[in-house]
N, C-alpha and C positions, 0 to 999 in steps of 0.2 A: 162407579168411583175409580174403580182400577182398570177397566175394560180397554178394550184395541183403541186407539185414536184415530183412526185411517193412517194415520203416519206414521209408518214403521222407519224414521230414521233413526239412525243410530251411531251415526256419524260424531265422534267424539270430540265435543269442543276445543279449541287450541288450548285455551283458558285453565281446563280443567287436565288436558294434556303437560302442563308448564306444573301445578297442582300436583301433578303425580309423580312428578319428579323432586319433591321437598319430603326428608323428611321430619316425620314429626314426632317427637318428643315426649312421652308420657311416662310417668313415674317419678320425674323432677320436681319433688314436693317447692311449690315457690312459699313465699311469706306468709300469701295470703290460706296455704294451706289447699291450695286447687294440686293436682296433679299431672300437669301438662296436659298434652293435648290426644286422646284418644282417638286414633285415626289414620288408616292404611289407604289412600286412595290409591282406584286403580288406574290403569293405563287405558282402557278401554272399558262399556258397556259392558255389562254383563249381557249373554242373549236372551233373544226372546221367551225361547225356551225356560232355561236355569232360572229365570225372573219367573216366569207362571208357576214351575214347577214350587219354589222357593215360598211364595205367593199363597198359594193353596195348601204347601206344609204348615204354613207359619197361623193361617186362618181355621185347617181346616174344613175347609171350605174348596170345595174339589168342581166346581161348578166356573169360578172367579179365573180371570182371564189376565197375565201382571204385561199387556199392553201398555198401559198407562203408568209405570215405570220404568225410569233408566237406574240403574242400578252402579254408580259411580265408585262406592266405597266402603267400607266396614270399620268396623270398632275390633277390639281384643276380646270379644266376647260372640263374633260374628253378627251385632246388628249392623244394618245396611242403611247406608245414606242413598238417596236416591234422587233424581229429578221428578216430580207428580202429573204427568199431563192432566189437567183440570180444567185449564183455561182453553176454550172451544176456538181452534181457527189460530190462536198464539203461535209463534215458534217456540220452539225448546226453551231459549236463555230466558224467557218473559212466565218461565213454568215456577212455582214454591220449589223447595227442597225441603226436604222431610227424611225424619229417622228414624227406623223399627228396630228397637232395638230387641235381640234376642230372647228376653224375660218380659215381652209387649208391653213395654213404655213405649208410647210414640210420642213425637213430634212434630211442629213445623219450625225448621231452622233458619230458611230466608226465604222472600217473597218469590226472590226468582236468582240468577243467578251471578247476575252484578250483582245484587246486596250477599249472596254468602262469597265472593269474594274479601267484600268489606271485611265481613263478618272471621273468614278465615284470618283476613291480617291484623285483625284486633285479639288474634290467642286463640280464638273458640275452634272447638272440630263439628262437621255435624249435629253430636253427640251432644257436647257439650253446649253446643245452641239450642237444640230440642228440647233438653232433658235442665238445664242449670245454665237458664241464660243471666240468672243473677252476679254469676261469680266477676270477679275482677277483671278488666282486658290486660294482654299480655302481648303487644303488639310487635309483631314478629316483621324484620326487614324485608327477607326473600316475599314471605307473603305480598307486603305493601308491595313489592314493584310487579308482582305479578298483577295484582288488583290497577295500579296505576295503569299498567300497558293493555288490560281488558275489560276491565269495569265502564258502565256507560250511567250507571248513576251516581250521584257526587257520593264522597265518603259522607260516612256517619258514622256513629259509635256504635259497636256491634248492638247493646243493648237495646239502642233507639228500633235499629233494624228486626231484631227479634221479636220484640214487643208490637213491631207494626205487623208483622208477618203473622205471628199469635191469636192478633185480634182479627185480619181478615181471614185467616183460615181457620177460627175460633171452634168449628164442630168436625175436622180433621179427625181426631181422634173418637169422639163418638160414629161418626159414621162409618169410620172403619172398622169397631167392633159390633157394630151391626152385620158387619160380613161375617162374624166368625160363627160357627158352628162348635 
């Protein structure tokens, strides 16, 4: 599930480079009672290393190999948003995004990673697409023009994208507490 891919790139998409330069906003109680948007993305990859090491802390599970993780960003509580290598022969952008969070909630956040562009400019962080994809969009401008200038599938409502993303990677979360110890 988590294992080497053969491709150890790690080359930081422009997309998510433009991404890490927005910040974002949490604690901002809105109307609907959401709390903005939990989510520090970074500038780079976490490496190979810190990702296995992180991997096998978090499971466990000292055997588990966190190849099949890019490691893009965290929450205020230290879980990690990530890219999932899953899809055999894809490139990276055509990978889910998924989030562990620190007290093991996981999720799946977008299919790959035009839709959590979308998903980012509709309000949500990682996080909050994982974990409460229900709550209300908050559609953020910087976002939209980053999604506009790199997204390669049409917009949609984050919700739609979440929910489609949920249903294909439906047993994400069981199969990764199969890995823990």
């Amino acid at each position: 599930m988590f294992s080497t891919t053969g491709d150890d790139d790690r080359r930081f998409p422009p997309a998510l480079t433009e991404v890490s330069r927005i910040e974002f906003v949490y604690g901002d109680e809105g109307e609907d009672g959401d709390e903005g948007v939990d989510f520090a993305p970074y500038e780079a990859f976490r490496s190979a290393e810190d990702t296995t090491d992180w991997l096998r802390h978090w499971t466990a599970n000292h055997e588990l190999d966190g190849g099949g993780l890019r490691i893009f960003g965290q929450d205020g509580s230290g879980g990690l948003a990530a890219i999932w290598y899953t899809r055999p022969g894809r490139p990276l952008a055509e990978q889910p995004v998924v989030f562990l969070d620190s007290e093991g909630e996981v999720g799946v956040a977008a299919g790959n990673l035009s839709d959590l562009l979308w998903v980012l400019a509709d309000g949500f962080g990682p996080r909050e697409a994982a974990l409460h994809g229900e709550r209300e969009a908050r559609p953020d401008e910087a976002l939209g023009a980053i999604a506009e200038r790199h997204a390669t599938t049409p917009r949609r409502p984050a919700r739609e994208i979440i929910a489609e993303a949920q249903v294909e990677f439906d047993t994400f979360e069981d199969d990764l507490f199969e890995l823990c110890r």
